[in-house]
C-alpha positions in Angstrom: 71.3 119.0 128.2 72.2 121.5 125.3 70.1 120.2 122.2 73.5 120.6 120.6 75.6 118.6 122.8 73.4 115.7 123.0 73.1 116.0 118.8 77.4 115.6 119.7 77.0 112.6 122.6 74.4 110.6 120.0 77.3 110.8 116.8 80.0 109.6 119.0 78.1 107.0 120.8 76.5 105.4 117.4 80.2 106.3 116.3 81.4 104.5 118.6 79.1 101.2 118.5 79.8 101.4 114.7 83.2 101.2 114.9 82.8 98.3 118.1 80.3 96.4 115.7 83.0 96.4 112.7 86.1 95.5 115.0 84.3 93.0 116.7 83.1 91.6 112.4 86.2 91.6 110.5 86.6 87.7 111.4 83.6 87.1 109.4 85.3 88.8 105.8 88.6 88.2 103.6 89.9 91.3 102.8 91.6 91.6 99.4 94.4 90.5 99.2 97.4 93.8 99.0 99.5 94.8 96.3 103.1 92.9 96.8 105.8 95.0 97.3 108.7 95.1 94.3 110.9 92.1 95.5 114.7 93.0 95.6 115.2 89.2 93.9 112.5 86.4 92.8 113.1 83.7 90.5 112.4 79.9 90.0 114.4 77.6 91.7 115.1 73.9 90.6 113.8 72.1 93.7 113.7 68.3 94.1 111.4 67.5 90.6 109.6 70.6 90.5 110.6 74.3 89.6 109.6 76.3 93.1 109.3 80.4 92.8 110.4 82.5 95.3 111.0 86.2 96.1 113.5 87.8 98.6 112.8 91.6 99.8 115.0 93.7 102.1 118.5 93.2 103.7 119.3 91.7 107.7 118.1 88.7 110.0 116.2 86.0 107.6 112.2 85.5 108.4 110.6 82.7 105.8 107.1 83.4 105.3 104.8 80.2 104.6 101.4 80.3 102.8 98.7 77.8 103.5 96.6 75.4 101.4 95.3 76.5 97.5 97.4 80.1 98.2 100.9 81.8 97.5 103.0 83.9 98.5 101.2 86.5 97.5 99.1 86.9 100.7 101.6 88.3 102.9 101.8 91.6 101.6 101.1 93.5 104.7 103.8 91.4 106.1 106.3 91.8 104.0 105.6 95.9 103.2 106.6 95.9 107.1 109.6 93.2 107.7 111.5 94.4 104.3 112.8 97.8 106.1 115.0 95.6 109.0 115.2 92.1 107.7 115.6 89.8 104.4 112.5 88.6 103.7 111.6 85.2 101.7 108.3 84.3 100.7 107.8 81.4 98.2 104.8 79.2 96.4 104.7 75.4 97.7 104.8 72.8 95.3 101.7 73.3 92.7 100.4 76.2 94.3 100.8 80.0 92.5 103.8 80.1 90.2 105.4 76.5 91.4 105.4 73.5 89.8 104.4 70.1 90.9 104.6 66.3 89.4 103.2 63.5 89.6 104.5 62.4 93.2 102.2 62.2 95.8 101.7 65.6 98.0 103.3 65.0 102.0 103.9 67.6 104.5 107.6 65.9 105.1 108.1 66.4 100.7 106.7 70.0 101.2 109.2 70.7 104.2 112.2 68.9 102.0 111.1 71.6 99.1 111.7 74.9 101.6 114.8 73.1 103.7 116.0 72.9 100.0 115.1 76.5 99.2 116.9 77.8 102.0 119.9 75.9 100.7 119.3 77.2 97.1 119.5 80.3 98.7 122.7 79.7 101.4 120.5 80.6 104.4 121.9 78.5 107.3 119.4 79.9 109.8 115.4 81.8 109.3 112.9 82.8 111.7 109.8 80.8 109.7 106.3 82.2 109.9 103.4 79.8 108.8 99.9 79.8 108.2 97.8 77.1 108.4 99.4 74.6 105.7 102.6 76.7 105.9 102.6 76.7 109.7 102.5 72.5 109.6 105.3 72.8 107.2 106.9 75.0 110.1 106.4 72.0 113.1 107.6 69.3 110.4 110.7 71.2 109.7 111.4 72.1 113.7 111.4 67.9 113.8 112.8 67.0 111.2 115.6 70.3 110.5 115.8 71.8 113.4 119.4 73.3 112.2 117.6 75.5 110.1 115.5 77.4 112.3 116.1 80.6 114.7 112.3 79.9 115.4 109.2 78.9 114.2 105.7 81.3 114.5 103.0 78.9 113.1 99.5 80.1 113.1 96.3 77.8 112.3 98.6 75.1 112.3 97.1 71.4 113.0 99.1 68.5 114.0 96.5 65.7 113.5 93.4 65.5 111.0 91.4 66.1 113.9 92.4 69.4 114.5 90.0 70.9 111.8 86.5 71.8 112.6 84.4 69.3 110.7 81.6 72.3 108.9 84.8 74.4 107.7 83.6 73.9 104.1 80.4 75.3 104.9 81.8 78.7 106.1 81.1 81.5 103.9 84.1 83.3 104.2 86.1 80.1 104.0 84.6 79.1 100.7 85.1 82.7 99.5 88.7 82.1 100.2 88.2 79.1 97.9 86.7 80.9 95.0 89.5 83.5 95.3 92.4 80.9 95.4 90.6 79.2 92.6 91.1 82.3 90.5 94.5 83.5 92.0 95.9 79.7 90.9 94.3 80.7 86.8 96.1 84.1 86.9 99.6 82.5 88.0 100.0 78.7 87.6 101.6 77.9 84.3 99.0 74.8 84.5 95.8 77.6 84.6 93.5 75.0 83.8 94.3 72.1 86.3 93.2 73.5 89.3 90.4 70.9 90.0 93.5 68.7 89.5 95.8 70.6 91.9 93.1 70.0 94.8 93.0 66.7 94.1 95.8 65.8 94.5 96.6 67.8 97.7 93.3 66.7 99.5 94.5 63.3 99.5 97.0 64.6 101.8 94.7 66.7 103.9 92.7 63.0 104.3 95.4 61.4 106.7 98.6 64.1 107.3 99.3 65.0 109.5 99.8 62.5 112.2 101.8 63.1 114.6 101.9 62.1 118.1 102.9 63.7 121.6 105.9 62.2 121.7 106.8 63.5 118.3 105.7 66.7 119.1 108.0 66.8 122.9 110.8 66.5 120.4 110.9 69.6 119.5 113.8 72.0 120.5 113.1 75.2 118.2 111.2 78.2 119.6 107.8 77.3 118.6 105.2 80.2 119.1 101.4 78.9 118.2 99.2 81.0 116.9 94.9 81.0 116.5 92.3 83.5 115.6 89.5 83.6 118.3 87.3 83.1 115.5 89.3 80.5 113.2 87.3 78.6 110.8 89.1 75.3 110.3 91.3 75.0 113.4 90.0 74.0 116.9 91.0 76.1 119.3 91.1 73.2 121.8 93.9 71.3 119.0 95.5 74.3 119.2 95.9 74.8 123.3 96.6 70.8 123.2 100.0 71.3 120.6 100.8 74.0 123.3 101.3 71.5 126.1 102.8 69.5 124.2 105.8 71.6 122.4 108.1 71.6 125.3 108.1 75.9 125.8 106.0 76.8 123.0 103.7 79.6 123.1 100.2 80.3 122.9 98.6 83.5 121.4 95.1 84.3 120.4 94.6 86.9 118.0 91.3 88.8 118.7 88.7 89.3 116.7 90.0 87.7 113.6 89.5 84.2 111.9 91.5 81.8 109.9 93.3 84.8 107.8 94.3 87.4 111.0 97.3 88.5 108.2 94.6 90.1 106.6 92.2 91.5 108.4 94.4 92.5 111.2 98.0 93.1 109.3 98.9 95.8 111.8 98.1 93.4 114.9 99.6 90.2 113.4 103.2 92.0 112.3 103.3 93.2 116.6 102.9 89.7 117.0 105.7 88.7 114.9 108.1 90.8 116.5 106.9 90.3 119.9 107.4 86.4 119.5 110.9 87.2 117.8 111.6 89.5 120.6 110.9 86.7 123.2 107.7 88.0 124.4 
């Protein structure tokens, strides 16, 4: 062979297993977090006994985004720089986390839920197409029970139904506990309570000890369109939990996102948005 084109074959080939070896990686880093889009509206809304912020961006058919434990809103940039050009988009921080308020009442998935059923009310949404991740995504199956009248759908990723859903060496994940460090110094930069985030996860991880519990039977309740979604490589969420709350949402769906862990918004925003809209699409 031509000392030239073989000089060619060699590039592309370690080209090639360069570019395999970082696809098949990404699961195993947290991307920074992207810039947030300017939001059309945002504000603080007076929610139950807390003060919850939200943001609104775009104009047509409603999608609620949901963040997960020690976050905010803030991590669904990708998602929303994409779903602002054909629909109204609402992203929000739960109670105590990024910009929102909390008290002294015990954290619950069903108080969480009554905070974003309340929200959409705030907001005179009768109907949204909800997308949750992990935390967010449990808020998502406890509103399909409990308000199903509110929901075109529900697209909940690393969602768990019962406390043994989660893998028991999640805290000794490195990217995991990076994700930690970074909500950690996300919650100084936009709580109004910077200093009482030791606190904040306190409080919460008493919830994380026993909810939530639900059972088969509450779970064959549901009516909403319930699409369930897990990174091949999720950290905290068993995939096995995950196939089981398939079988037992009457027509739910299961989709594995490949390649990419607990946070698939980010390391795989363009992959995760084609999911959206294929579950919203039916498919």
């Amino acid at each position: 062979m031509h000392r030239l084109a073989a000089g060619v074959l060699t590039f592309v080939s370690a080209a090639l297993i360069a570019a395999n070896v970082c696809s098949a990686e990404r699961w195993a880093t947290l991307p920074a977090f992207p810039p947030m889009p300017a939001a059309k509206t945002s504000g603080m809304a007076p929610i139950n006994d807390i003060q919850m912020y939200y943001a609104e961006y775009g104009e047509g058919d409603p999608i609620l985004f949901t963040h997960g434990g020690l976050g905010s809103a803030d991590v669904w940039g990708y998602q929303i720089a994409n779903f602002l050009k054909d629909h109204r988009v609402i992203v929000a921080d739960s109670r105590g986390h990024g910009r929102s308020t909390r008290s002294e009442q015990p954290f619950g998935y069903d108080l969480m839920t009554s905070d974003y059923v309340a929200l959409l009310d705030y907001l005179k949404l009768d109907k949204v197409t909800l997308v949750g991740w992990s935390d967010g995504g449990i808020i998502g199956i406890d509103m399909a029970m409990k308000n199903p009248e509110k929901l075109t759908r529900v697209i909940a990723q690393a969602a768990n139904v019962t406390t043994d859903g989660l893998k028991a060496d999640v805290m000794t994940n490195k990217t995991f506990s990076d994700y930690i460090d970074v909500a950690g110094e996300t919650y100084k930069k936009l709580s109004r309570t910077p200093g009482e985030y030791d606190a904040f996860v306190t409080q919460i991880s008493a919830m994380w000890a026993s909810e939530p519990a639900w059972t088969a039977d509450d779970l064959a309740r549901i009516k909403v369109p319930v699409t369930l979604v897990i990174g091949d490589h999720d950290e905290a969420i068993k995939l096995d939990h995950t196939e089981m709350m398939a079988k037992q949402i009457p027509g739910s769906k299961l989709v594995i996102l490949r390649d990419t862990s607990h946070f698939a918004m980010l390391q795989d925003p363009e992959g995760y948005n084609a999911m959206i809209r294929d579950a919203m699409a039916g498919r």
